[in-house]
GUNU-684433 format. One record per atom (N, C-alpha, C): atom name; x, y, z; chain; residue number from 0. Coordinates in pm, 1 decimal. Each point is the difference from the previous one (the first is absolute). Last residue first. Layout:
! GUNU-684433
<"CA"; <X; Y; Z>; "A"; NUM>;
...
END
This chain:
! GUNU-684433
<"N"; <9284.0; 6016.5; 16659.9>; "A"; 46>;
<"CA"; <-99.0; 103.7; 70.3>; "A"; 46>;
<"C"; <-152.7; 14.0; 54.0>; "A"; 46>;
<"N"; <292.9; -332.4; -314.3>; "A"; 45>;
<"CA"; <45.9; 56.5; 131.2>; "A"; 45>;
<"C"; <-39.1; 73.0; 96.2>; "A"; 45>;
<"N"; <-187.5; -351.5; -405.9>; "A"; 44>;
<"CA"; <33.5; 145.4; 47.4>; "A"; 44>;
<"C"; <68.8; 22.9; 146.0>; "A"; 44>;
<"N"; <-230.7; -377.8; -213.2>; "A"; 43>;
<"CA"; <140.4; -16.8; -50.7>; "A"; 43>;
<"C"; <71.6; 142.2; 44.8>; "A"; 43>;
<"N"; <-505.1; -126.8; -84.2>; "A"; 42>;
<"CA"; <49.3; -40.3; 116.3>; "A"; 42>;
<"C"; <148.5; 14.4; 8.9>; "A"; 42>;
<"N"; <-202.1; 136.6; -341.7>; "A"; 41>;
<"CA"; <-22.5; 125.9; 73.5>; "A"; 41>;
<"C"; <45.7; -69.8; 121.1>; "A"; 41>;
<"N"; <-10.0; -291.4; -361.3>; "A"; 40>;
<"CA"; <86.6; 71.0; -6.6>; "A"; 40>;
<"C"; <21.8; 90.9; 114.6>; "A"; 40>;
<"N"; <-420.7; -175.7; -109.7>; "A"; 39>;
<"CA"; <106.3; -94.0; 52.2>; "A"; 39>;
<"C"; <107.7; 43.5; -5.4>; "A"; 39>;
<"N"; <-303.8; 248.5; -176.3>; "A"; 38>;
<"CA"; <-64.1; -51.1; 116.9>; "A"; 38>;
<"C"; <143.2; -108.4; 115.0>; "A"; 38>;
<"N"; <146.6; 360.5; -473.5>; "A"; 37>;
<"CA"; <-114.7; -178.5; 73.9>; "A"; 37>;
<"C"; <-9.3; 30.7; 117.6>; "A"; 37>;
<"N"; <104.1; 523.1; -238.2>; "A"; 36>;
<"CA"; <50.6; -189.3; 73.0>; "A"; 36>;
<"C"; <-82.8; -98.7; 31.4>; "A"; 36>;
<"N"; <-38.9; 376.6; -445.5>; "A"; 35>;
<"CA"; <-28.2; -43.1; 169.3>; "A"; 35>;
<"C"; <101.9; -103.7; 54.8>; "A"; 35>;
<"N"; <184.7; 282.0; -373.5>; "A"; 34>;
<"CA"; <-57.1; -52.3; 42.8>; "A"; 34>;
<"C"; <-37.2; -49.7; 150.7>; "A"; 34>;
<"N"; <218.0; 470.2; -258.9>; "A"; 33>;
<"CA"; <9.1; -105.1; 80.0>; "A"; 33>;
<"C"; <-103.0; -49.1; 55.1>; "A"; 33>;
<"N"; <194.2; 372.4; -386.7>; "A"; 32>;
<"CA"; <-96.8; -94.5; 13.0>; "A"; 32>;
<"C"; <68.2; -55.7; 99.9>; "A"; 32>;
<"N"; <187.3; 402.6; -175.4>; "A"; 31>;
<"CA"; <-103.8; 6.7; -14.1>; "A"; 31>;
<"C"; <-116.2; -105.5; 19.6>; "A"; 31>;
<"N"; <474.9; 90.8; 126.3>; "A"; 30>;
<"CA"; <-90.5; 102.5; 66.4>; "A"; 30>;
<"C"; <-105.3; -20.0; -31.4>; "A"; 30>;
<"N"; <386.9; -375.0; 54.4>; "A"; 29>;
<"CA"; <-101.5; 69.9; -107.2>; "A"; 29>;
<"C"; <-88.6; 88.8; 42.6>; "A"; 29>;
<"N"; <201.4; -304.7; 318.5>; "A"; 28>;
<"CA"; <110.2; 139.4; -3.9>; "A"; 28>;
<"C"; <-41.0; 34.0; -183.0>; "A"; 28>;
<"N"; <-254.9; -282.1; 407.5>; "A"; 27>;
<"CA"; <13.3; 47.1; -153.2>; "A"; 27>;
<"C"; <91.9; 111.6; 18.8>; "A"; 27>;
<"N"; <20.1; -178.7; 498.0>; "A"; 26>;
<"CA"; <-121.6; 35.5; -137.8>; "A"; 26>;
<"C"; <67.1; 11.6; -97.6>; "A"; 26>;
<"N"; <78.4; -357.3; 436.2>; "A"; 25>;
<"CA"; <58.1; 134.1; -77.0>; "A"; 25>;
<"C"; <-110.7; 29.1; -65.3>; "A"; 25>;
<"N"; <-1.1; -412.2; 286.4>; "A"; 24>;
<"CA"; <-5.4; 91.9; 88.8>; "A"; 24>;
<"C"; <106.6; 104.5; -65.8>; "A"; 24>;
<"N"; <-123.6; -394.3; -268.7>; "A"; 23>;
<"CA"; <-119.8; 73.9; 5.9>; "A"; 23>;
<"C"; <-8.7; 100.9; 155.0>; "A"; 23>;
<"N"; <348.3; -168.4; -231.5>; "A"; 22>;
<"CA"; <-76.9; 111.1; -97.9>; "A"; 22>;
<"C"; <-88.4; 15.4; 77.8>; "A"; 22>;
<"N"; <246.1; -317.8; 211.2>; "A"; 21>;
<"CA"; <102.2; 89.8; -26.7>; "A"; 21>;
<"C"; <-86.0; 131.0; -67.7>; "A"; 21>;
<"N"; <-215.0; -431.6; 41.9>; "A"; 20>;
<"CA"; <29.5; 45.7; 107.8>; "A"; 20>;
<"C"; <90.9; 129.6; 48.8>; "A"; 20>;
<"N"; <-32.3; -268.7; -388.1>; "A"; 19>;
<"CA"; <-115.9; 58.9; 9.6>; "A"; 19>;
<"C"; <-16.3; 106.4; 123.9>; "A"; 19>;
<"N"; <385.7; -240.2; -120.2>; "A"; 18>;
<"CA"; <-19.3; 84.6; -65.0>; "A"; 18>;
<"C"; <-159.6; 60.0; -1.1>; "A"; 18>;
<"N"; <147.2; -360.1; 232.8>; "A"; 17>;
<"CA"; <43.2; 79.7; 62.8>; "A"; 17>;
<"C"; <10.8; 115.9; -116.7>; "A"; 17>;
<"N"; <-220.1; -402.5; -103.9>; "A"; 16>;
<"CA"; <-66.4; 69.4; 138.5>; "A"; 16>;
<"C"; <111.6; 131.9; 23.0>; "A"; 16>;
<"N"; <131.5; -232.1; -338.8>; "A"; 15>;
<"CA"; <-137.8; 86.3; -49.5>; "A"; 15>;
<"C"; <-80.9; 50.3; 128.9>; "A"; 15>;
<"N"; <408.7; -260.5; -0.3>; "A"; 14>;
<"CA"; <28.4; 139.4; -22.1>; "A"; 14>;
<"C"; <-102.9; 59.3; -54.4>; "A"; 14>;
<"N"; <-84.3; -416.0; 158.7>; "A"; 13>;
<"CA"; <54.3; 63.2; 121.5>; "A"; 13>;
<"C"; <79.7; 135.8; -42.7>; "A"; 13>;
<"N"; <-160.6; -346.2; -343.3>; "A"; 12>;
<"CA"; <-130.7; 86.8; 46.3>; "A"; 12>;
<"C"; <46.0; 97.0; 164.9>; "A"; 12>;
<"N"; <325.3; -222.2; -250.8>; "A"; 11>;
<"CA"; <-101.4; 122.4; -135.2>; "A"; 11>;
<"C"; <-104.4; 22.7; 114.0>; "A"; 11>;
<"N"; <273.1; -345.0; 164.1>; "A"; 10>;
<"CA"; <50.1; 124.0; 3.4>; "A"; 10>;
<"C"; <-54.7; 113.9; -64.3>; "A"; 10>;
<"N"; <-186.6; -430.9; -13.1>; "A"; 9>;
<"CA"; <11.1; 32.7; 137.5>; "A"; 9>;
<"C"; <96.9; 148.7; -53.0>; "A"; 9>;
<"N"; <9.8; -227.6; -364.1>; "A"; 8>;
<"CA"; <-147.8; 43.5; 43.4>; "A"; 8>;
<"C"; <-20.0; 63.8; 137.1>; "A"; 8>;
<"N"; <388.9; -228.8; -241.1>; "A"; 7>;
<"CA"; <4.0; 147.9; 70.6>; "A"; 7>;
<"C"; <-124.1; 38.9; -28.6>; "A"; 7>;
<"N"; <108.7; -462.3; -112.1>; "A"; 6>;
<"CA"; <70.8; 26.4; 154.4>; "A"; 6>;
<"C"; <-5.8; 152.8; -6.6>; "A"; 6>;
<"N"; <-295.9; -132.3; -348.4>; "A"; 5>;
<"CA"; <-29.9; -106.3; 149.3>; "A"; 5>;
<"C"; <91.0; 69.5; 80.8>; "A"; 5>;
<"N"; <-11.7; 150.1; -415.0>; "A"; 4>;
<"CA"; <-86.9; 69.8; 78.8>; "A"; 4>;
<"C"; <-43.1; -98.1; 144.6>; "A"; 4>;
<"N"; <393.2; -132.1; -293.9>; "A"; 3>;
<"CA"; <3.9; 111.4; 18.3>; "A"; 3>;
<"C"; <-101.8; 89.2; 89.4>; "A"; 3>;
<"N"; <-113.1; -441.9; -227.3>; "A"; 2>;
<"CA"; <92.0; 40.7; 114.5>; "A"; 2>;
<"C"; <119.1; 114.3; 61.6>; "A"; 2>;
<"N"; <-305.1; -42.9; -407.0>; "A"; 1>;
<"CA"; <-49.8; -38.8; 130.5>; "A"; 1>;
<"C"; <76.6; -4.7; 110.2>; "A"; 1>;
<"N"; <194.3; 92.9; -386.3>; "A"; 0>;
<"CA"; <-72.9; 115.0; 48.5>; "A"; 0>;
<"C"; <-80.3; -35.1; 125.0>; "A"; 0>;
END
């Protein structure tokens, strides 16, 4: 298992940047709740 999280650590976290990065220039497609965005996150925006 350990090594498993050694050679695709680098990759887990480069589809967590780019999945963050992906949501966080969309909205909640739940009508009834959408959380704040981080501070840090908000840098990641397109617009």
């Amino acid at each position: 298992m350990k090594e498993f999280i050694k050679k695709n650590s680098g990759f887990l976290s480069a589809l967590a940047l780019v999945l963050t990065t992906f949501t966080v220039n969309s909205t909640c497609f739940f009508t009834m709740h959408q959380d704040e965005i981080p501070e840090v996150a908000k840098k990641l925006r397109k617009f």
